[in-house]
C-alpha positions, 0 to 999 in steps of 0.5 A: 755690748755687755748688757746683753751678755749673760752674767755668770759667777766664777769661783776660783777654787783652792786658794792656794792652787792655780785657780786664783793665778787663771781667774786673774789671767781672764781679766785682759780676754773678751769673753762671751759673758759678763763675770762675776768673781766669787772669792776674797778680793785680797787673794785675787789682788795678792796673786796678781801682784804675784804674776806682775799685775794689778788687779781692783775689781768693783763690787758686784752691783745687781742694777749695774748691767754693764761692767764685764768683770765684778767681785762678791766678796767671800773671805778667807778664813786664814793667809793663803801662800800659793802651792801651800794648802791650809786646811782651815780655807775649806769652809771658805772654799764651800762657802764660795760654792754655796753662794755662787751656786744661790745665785744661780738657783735664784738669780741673778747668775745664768750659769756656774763656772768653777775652778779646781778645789782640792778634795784630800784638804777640804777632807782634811778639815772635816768636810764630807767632800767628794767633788762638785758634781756631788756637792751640787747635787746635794745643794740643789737637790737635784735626783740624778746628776751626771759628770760630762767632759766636752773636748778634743771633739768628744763628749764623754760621761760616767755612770760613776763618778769619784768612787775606788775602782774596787767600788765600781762594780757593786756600784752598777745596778740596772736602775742607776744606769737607767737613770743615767742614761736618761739624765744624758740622753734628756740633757743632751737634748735639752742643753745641745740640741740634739734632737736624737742623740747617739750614745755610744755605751762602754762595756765595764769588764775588758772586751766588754765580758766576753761572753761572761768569761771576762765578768757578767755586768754586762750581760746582767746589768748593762745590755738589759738596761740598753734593750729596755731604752733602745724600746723607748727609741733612744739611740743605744749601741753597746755594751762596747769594748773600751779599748776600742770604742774611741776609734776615730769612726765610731766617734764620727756616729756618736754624739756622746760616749758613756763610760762606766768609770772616771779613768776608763772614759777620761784620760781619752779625752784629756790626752785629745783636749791637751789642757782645754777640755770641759767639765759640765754637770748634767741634770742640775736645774742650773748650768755648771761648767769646769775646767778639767784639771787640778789645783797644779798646786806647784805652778801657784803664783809662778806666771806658768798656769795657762787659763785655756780649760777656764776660757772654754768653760766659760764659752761653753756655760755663756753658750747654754746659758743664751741657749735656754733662754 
């Protein structure tokens, strides 16, 4: 059974967050893929004791088609006490990036899973560091990449990602929202099979503009870039008014939702999902999924974190992965 599962590489994230305390949680699930551990095996070991388990995982071995759990040892670069960041385990937090994401790009790893980092500590040490979508972009060079959250029977996407709100509207151009939108519709797509998806567009400005009165990012960058597409026959219908564009029967004639900001799209969907929605990056050339919350840094190593968003995302990531084959 396992042999014909895919093979995915999970990073834990932050050590000293929850992502240790779920990705040891897994151990006891059946899952739809074979898992591979990329992080320090002392930390795994050490937080399992903490929540009352023991835990051995086998080194990852290539020809061993068989074991449904394995480690590629990465280590720390200092001791790690739960809900205690230290700045000096940034570089080991990337370097687990680095690894798991080479082994996608060039086998043997079918697909990406991450749990959360914390951005302020790996900052904090020197490391320019917006978030993973960012990161991965840059890592696999990748032209157009966009942030998308599965979950609570909504998929939703930014056309900007970790940026201040006071940021967002200099950030709207016609040419990057054109880019966007084609990276979703094409991975949609692609990744969902959804032959002609549904996109429903958010406005940027409350009541979309109102007629400009409310500001003109709408009439200037949006509703061109969305008449432009439409003549290419993707299925547009917007800019709409956020407040309520995620009415139960709009969302019935949608396949995807696109929201011009991170807090204007997401705590919809986080409210819906209740702890189990999914991050995925559209546009990489490989599969990366996410949980879709933080390092919950206070409920390290105490028993209380619960891996619901981490089962998903590994669900998610093994469907895409036998999808593309």
């Amino acid at each position: 059974m396992s042999r014909s599962l895919p093979l995915i590489a999970v990073t834990p994230g932050e050590p000293a967050g929850i992502g240790p305390d779920i990705a040891v949680q897994l151990l006891d699930k059946e899952l739809p893929a074979r898992i591979v551990f990329v992080a320090d095996p002392a930390l795994l070991r050490e937080r399992a004791r903490s929540l009352g388990a023991e835990v051995e995982l086998p080194l990852f071995d290539a020809s061993d088609a068989t074991s449904r759990f394995s480690i590629q040892p990465v280590s720390l670069c200092s001791p790690v006490v739960p809900g205690m960041l230290d700045a000096a385990n940034a570089t080991y937090v990337i370097e687990t990036l680095r690894q798991a994401a080479g082994g996608c790009m060039h086998g043997p790893y079918r697909a990406l899973v991450t749990g959360p980092v914390h951005k302020g500590v790996i900052n904090d040490a020197g490391i320019p560091f917006t978030g993973h979508t960012e990161f991965l972009a840059e890592y696999t060079q990748a032209p157009q990449v966009v942030m998308m959250l599965v979950g609570g029977g909504m998929r939703v996407a930014l056309a900007t990602t970790h940026l201040p709100l006071r940021a967002v509207p200099d950030s709207l151009d016609r040419a990057g929202l054109e880019r966007v939108l084609r990276v979703l519709h094409d991975d949609l797509v692609r990744r969902f099979a959804l032959p002609n998806p549904r996109i429903l567009v958010a406005g940027l400005n409350p009541h979309a503009g109102e007629s400009g009165h409310l500001g003109r990012e709408e009439i200037d960058v949006i509703e061109p870039v969305l008449r432009s597409l439409r003549a290419t026959g993707m299925q547009l219908e917007g800019p709409l008014p956020a407040d309520t564009l995620f009415q139960p029967e709009r969302l019935t004639r949608c396949d995807a939702v696109l929201a011009m900001y991170h807090d204007q799209g997401l705590p919809v969907l986080k409210y819906a999902s209740f702890g189990a929605g999914i991050n995925i990056t559209l546009g990489l050339p490989i599969i990366r999924t996410s949980v879709d919350h933080g390092t919950a840094l206070d409920l390290a190593g105490t028993g209380r974190a619960r891996p619901d968003s981490l089962i998903e995302a590994i669900v998610l990531a093994a469907d895409l992965a036998v999808r593309a084959e």
